[in-house]
Each structure stands twice: as C-alpha cells, then as structure tokens.
N, C-alpha and C positions, 0 to 999 in steps of 0.2 A: 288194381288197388289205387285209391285215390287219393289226391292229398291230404285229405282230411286223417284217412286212417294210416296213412304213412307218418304223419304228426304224431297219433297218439302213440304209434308204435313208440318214434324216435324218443316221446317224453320218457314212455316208461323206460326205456333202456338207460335211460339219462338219470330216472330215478335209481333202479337198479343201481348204477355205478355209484352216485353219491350214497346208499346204502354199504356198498361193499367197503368202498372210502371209510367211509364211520364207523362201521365195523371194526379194520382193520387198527383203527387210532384210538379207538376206546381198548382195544388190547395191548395194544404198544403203550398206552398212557399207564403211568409206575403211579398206584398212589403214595400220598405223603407216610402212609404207615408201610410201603413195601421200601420208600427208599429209606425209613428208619431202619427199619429189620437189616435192609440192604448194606448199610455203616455200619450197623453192631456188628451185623458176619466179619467184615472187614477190620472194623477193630480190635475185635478180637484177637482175631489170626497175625495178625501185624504187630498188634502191641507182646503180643508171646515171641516171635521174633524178633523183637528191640530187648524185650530183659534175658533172651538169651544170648544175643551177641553184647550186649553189655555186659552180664555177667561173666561172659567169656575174654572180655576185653580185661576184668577187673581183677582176674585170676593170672592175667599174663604181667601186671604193673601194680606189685604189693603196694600196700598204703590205699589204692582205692578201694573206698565205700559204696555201696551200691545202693541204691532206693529206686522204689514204685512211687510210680507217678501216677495217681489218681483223683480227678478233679476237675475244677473247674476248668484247668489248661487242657487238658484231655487225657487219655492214658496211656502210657509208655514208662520210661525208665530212664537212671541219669546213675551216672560214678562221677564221683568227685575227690579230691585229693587235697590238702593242705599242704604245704612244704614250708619251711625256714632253712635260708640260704644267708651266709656271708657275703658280705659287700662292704666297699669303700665306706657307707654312710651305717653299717656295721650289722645289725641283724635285719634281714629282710622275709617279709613272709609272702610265698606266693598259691595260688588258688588254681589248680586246673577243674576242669568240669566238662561231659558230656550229657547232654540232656536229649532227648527224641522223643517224639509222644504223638500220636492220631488226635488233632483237634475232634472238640463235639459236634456233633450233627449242628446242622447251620439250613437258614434258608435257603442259603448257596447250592443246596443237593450236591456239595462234594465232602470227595474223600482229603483229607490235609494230612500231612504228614511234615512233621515243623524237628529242628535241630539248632541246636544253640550248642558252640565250642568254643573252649577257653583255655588255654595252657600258659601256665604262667602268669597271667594275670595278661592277657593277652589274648582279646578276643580272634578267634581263627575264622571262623563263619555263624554265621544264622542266617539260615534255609530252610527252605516250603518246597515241597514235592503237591501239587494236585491234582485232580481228576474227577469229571464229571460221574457222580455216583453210578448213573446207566451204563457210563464206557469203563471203565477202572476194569485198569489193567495187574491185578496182585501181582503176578512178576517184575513188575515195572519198579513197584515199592520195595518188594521185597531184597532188589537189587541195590537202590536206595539206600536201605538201611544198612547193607553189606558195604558199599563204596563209601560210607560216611563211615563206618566206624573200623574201618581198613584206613582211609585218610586221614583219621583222628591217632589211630593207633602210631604209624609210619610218622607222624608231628609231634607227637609226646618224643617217642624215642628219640628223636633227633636233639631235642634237648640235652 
C-alpha cells in the first residue's frame, strides 16, 4: 500500500470519527422545548411537595393561613401568621411568613428553588437552591424543601 492510499484510508477514518462525534452531540444536545417539558416535570413534582409540607407545617402552628403561590414569582406556597403582642411601647403587631416556590423557566436552563422566612418581624433567611436543568438532582430539592421548613418550624417554636 502506498502513501497515497494510506492518506485516503487515514482521511476517511478521520471523517468517520468526526461523524460519530456529531452524531453523538446532536443526541446529547436537549432542545429548548425538551428543557421546557424538562421544568414543568420538575415543577410540578416540587411545587406539590412545598404545599404539602407547608400545609403540614400550618396544621402543627394554629393561626397560620396558607396560600398557593402561582405566578409570575413562580409556583409553590407560603403560611403566614399575624400576631399582637404587649410591650413597653404597648400594642405591638408582628408578621411571621414562610414563602418557597420553583422560579419560571429562564434562559439560565435551570431548575431555582427560592425561600424567603420571617418570624416575628424578623427576617431568618432568603435562599436559592439550583441546578442546571440537564443535571437536577430531585432528591437534592426535595431534601431542601424538607431542611427549610424543619429549620423554620424548630425557629417559630423557639419564640
């Protein structure tokens, strides 16, 4: 064999590979409507787990009201509380709230999971859990929404 046909051997083998290469990345490649579908699964499944442990939270600390979160901020669920408390400067009123909700789908291709707490008129936290759409890990959230509102709960009562 000579050089010549050892060249074209070497090209096509070279083409082959870059075919195989492209191949493989045009399947790996998520388009923009799989990584939509891909959120809504997610949000779904997540945002049903935050009005379940919120309503369970709201069941253990009478006086909280519960509401669905749905909108522009994205979807999840929030208990909230009023109180009137004596003090030296004489009636005082104070405001707890838990809020948690799956931001909307974004350019960003991630999963957001956002938390805003207030006890007492006293902010406690505001936190973002995220995750790139392709890699999201639902256990990861799921535990998330369990550690926040075990953290929230264990802070009210302490009051």
């Amino acid at each position: 064999m000579n050089f010549n046909e050892r060249l074209e051997k070497a090209i096509q083998r070279g083409r082959r590979i870059g075919d195989a290469r492209a191949r493989a990345e045009d399947e790996k490649a998520v388009t923009e409507k799989d990584l939509q579908r891909l959120h809504s699964q997610y949000r779904l499944e997540l945002s049903e787990r935050i009005e379940q442990c919120l309503r369970q939270l709201a069941e253990h600390f009478p006086g909280f009201r519960f509401e669905t979160i749905v909108g522009e901020k994205g979807w999840g669920a929030a208990v909230s509380r009023d109180d009137i408390g004596v003090g030296r400067s004489g009636r005082d009123n104070y405001f707890s709230r838990l809020e948690m909700s799956i931001r909307p789908f974004s350019s960003y291709h991630v999963l957001d999971l956002a938390a805003k707490a207030t006890v007492r008129n006293r902010e406690l936290f505001n936190r973002s859990h995220y995750q790139r759409l392709t890699e999201v890990d639902p256990a990861s959230f799921t535990g998330m929404i369990d550690i926040w509102v075990l953290e929230y709960a264990e802070l009210y009562a302490n009051i």
